[in-house]
RODO-2510 file (C-alpha; in nm, 4 decimals, decimal comma):
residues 202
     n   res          X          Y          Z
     1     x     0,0000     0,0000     0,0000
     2     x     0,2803     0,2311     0,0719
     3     x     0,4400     0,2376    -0,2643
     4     x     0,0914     0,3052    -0,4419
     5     x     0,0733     0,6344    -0,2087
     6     x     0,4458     0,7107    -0,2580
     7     x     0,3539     0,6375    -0,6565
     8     x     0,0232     0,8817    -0,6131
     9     x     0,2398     1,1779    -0,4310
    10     x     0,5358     1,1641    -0,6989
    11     x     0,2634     1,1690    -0,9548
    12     x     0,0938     1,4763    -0,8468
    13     x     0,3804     1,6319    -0,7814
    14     x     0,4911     1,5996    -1,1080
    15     x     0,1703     1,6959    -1,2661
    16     x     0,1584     2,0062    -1,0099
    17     x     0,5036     2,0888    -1,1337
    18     x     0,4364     2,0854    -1,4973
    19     x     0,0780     2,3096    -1,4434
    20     x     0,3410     2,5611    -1,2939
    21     x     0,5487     2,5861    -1,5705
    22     x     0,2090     2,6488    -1,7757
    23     x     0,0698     2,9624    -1,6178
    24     x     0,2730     3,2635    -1,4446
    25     x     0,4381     3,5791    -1,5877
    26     x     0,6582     3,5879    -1,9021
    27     x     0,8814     3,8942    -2,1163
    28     x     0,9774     3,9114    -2,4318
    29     x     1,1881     4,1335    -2,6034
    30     x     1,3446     4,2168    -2,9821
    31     x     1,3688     4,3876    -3,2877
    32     x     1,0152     4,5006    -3,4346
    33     x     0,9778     4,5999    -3,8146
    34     x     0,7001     4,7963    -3,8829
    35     x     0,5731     4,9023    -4,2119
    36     x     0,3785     5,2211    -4,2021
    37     x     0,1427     5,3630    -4,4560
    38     x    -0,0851     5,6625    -4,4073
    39     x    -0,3499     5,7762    -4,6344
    40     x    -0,2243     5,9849    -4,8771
    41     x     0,1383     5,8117    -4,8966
    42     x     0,1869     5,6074    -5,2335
    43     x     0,3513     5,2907    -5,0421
    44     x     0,4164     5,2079    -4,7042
    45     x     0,6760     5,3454    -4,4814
    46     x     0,9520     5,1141    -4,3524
    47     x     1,0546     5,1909    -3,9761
    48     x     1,2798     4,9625    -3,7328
    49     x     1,1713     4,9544    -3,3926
    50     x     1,2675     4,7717    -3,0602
    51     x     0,9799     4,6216    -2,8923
    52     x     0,9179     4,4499    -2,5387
    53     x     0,5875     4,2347    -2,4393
    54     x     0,4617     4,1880    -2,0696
    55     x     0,2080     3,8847    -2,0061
    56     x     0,0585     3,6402    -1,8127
    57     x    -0,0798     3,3441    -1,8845
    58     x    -0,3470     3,1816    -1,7005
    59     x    -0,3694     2,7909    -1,8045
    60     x    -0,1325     2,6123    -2,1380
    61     x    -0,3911     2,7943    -2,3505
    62     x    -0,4642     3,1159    -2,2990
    63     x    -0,2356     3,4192    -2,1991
    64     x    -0,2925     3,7985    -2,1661
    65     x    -0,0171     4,0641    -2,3229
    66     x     0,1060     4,4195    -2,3445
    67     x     0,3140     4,5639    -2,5890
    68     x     0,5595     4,8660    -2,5986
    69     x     0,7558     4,9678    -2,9162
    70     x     1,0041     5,2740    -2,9577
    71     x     1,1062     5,3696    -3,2882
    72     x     1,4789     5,3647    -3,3287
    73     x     1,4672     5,5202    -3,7060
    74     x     1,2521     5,7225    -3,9282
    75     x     1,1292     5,6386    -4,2869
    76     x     1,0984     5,8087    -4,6309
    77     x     0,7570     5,8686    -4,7947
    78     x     0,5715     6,0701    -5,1271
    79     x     0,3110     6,2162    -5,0367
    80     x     0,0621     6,3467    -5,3030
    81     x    -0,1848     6,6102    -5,1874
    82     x    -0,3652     6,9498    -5,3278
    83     x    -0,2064     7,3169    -5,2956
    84     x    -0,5176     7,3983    -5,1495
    85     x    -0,4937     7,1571    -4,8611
    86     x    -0,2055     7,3453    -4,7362
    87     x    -0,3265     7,6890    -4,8936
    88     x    -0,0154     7,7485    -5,0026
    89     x     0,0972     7,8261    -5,4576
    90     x     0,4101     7,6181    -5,4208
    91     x     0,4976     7,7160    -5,7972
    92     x     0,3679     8,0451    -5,7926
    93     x     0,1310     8,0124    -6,0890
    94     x    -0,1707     8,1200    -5,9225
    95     x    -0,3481     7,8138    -5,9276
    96     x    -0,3950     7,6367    -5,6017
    97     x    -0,5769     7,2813    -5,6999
    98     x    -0,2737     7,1895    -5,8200
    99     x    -0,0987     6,8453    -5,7490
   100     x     0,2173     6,8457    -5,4807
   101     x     0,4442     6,5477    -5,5311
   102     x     0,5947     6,6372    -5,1601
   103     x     0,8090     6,3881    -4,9983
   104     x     0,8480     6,3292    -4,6231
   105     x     1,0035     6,0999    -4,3368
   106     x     0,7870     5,9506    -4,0295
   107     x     0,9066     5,8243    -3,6864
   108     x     0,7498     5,5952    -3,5052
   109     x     0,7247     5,7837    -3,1085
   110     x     0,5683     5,5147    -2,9269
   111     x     0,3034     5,1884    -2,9974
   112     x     0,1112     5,0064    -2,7379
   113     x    -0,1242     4,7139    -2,7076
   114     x    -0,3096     4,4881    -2,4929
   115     x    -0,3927     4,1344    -2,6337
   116     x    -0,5661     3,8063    -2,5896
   117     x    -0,3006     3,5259    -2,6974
   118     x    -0,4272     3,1873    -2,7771
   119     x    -0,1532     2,9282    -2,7921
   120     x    -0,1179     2,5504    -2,9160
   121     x     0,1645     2,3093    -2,8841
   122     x     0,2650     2,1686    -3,2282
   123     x     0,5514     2,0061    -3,1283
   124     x     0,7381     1,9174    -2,7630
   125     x     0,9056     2,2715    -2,8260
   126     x     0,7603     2,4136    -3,1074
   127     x     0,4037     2,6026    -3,0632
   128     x     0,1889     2,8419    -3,2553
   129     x    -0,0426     3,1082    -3,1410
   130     x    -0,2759     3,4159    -3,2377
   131     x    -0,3428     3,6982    -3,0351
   132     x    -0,6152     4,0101    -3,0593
   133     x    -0,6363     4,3431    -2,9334
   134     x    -0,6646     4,6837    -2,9617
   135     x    -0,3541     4,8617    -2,9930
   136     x    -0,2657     5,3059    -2,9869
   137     x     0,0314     5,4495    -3,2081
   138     x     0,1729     5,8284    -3,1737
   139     x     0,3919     5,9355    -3,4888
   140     x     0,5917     6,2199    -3,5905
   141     x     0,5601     6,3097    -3,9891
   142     x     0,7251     6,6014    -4,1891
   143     x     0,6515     6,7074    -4,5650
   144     x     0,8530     6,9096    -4,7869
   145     x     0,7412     7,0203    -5,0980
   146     x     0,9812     7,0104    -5,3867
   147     x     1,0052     7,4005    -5,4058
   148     x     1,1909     7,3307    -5,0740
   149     x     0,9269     7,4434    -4,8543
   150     x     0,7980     7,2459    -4,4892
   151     x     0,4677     7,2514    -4,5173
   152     x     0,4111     7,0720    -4,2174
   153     x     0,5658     6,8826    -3,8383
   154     x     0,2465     6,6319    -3,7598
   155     x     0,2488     6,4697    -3,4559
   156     x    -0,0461     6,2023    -3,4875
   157     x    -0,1730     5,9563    -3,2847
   158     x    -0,4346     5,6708    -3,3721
   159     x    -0,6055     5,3729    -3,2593
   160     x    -0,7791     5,0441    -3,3642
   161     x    -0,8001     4,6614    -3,3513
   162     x    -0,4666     4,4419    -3,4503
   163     x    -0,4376     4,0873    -3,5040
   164     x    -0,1522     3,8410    -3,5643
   165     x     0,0212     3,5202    -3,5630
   166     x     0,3652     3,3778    -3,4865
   167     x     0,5893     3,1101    -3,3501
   168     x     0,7540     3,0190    -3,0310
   169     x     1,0477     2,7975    -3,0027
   170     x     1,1659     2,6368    -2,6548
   171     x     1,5200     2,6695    -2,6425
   172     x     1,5020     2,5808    -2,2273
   173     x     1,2342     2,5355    -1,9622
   174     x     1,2531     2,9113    -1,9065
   175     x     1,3659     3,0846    -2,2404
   176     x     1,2401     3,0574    -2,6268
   177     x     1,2696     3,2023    -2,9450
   178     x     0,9956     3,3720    -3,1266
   179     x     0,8703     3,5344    -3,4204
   180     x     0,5035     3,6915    -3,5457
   181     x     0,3598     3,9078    -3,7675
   182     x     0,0717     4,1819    -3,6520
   183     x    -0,1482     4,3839    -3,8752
   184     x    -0,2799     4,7012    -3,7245
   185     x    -0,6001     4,8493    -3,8339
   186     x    -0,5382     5,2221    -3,7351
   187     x    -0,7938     5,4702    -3,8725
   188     x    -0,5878     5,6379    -4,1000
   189     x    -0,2669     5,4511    -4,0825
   190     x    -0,2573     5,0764    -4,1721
   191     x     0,0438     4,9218    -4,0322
   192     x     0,1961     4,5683    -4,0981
   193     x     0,4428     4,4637    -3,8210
   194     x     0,6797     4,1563    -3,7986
   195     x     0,8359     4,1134    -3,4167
   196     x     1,1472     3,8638    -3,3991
   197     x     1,2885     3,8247    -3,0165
   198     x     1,3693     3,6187    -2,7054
   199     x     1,0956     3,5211    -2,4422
   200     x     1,1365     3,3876    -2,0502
   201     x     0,9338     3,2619    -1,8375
   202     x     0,9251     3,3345    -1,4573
***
């Protein structure tokens, strides 16, 4: 009888052990592209950012996140828009509804996010996961005009859902490798961003 109860305590101690290492507090950390296109710009904008990630999670499944990314670079744009938006005759000829093919640079200040994260094993170390939420971005943008004038320093901020998916690699118990990509739905800035870092878990 006493080795079935020693069996039953070193069995639930092992599965008590293993539900530990499945829920508790985690950061993650790494280099965040982001590809940046407000309306108006021809393409997107390509910005480098670093980017760190604060969760929890609460059983093997499900986990809840927030995100911080600093821009560490600012990116090149055209941007096509009326004289008259500006109310300014950049070629003198009188005429303000004409086209400005301006060009201009944008800096990513600050992005954050809070997320749901949904995560299953496909592998011993490998696992996949999505994650929702709703995510706030604060940019700096400057336009020249060709005639070499500044038409404008905007300092914008916006806000709206984001979605992604990625890939986490166990390299111990405690650390992993991972990877995703997160599209932002901003009002007036749609943003693409890929994330590739180093996780632990506490």
């Amino acid at each position: 009888m006493l080795k079935y109860i020693l069996a039953a305590t070193v069995a639930t101690g092992i599965a008590g052990a293993a539900a530990a290492q499945e829920n508790g507090l985690y950061l993650e950390g790494g280099y965040q592209y982001l590809e940046i296109e407000p309306d108006g710009a021809d393409s997107g904008v390509d910005t480098n950012a670093i980017g760190a990630r604060l969760g929890y999670q609460f059983n093997p499944v499900f986990s809840i996140e927030g995100e911080l990314a600093s821009g560490i670079d600012d990116g090149e744009f055209d941007y096509n828009v009326d004289e008259d938006s500006f109310n300014l005759d950049d070629n003198n000829d009188g005429d303000f509804n004409d086209l400005i093919a301006a060009s201009g640079d944008i800096g990513l200040n600050y992005l954050v996010g809070l997320y749901g994260k949904a995560e299953v094993p496909l592998t011993d170390r490998l696992d996949v996961y999505g994650r929702a939420g709703y995510a706030y971005v604060d940019l700096d943008a400057s336009i020249q005009t060709p005639g070499g004038t500044t038409l404008t320093t905007i300092e914008d901020a916006e806000e709206g859902p984001a979605f992604g998916a990625g890939l986490s690699y166990d390299l111990t118990e405690n650390v992993y490798l991972k990877g995703d990509y997160t599209y932002y739905s901003f009002e007036d800035t749609d943003t693409n961003g890929v994330m590739l870092g180093v996780g632990y878990k506490f």
